[in-house]
N, C-alpha and C positions, 0 to 999 in steps of 0.2 A: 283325498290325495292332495299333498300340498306343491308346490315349484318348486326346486330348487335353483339356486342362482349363484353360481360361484366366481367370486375373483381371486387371482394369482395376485398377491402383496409380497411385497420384498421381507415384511416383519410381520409376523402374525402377532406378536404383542400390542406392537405401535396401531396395526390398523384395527386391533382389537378395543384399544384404548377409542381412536379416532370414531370409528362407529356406534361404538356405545355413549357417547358424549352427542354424535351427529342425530342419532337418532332417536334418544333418550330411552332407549329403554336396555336389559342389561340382555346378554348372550343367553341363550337356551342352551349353547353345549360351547364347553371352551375346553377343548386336548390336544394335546402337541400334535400339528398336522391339519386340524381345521377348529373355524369357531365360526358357530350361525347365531343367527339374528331370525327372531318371526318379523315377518313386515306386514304391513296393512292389506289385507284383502289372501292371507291363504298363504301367499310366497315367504320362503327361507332365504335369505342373503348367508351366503358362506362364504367365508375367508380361509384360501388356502396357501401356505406357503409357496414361492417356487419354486422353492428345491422338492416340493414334495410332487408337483405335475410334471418337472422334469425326470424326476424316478419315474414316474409313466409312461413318459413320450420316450425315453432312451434316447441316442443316441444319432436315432433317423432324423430327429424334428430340430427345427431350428428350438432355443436356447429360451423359453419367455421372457428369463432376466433382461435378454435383450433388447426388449423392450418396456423396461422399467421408466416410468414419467411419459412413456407416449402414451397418448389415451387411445386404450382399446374395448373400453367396455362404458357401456354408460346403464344407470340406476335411476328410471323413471319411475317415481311415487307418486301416485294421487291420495292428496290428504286434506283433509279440511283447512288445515290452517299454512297454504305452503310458506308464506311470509316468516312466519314464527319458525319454524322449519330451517328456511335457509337463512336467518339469525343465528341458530341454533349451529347447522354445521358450520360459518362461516366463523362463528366463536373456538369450534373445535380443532380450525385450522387448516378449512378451505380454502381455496383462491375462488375469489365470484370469478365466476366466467359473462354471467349475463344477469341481473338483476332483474328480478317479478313484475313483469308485462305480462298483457294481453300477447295470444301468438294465433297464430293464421289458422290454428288447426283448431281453435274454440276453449282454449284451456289457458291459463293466467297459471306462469311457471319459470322458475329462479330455478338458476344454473350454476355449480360452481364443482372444483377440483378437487381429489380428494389426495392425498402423500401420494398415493400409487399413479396418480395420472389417471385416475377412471373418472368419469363424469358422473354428478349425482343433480339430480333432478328432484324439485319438488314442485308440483300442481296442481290445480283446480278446476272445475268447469270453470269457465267464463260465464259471468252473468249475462 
């Protein structure tokens, strides 16, 4: 059984483009309405339109567009090489949020923004 982990993106093309570049490898399913990504260790990253979770939620829920650029979800990866990693998304058109330090909690891990306002994280143990 694998995770799944979905973000609401304004464009599923653009953030299809953006992730496949940020995390070098190509989508396991790309169809109008969602596209996943395998990530390291079991978990799926899925990209799904707004308009497509707003069809869900109806008309009770507040609007998610509406919160389009505020960060509401964040994408914590443990990967061997987070340095090379957040190069990598930073090339595909990140904003750094925090640059690869040591952090409090034992992990050495680079932060940065992704088109949608979601936070993507790369890290490591701390030696």
């Amino acid at each position: 059984m694998a995770s799944l982990f979905i973000l609401y993106v304004r464009d599923q093309a653009r953030a299809r483009r953006f992730y496949e570049a940020a995390l070098g490898l190509p989508p396991r399913l790309h169809v109008p309405g969602m596209t996943e990504f395998d990530l390291p260790g079991g978990g799926v990253l899925g990209l799904m339109p707004e308009s497509g979770i707003r069809q869900l939620l109806g008309a009770a829920l507040p609007d998610p567009a509406q919160a389009s650029g505020v960060p509401r979800a964040e994408l914590y990866l443990r990967v061997p090489n987070p340095a090379d990693c957040h190069a990598r998304v930073l090339d595909a058109g990140a904003r750094e949020l925090s640059p690869l330090q040591p952090r409090d909690w034992g992990h050495t891990a680079a932060y940065g923004l992704d088109p949608d306002g979601h936070v993507l994280a790369f890290a490591s143990a701390s030696p």
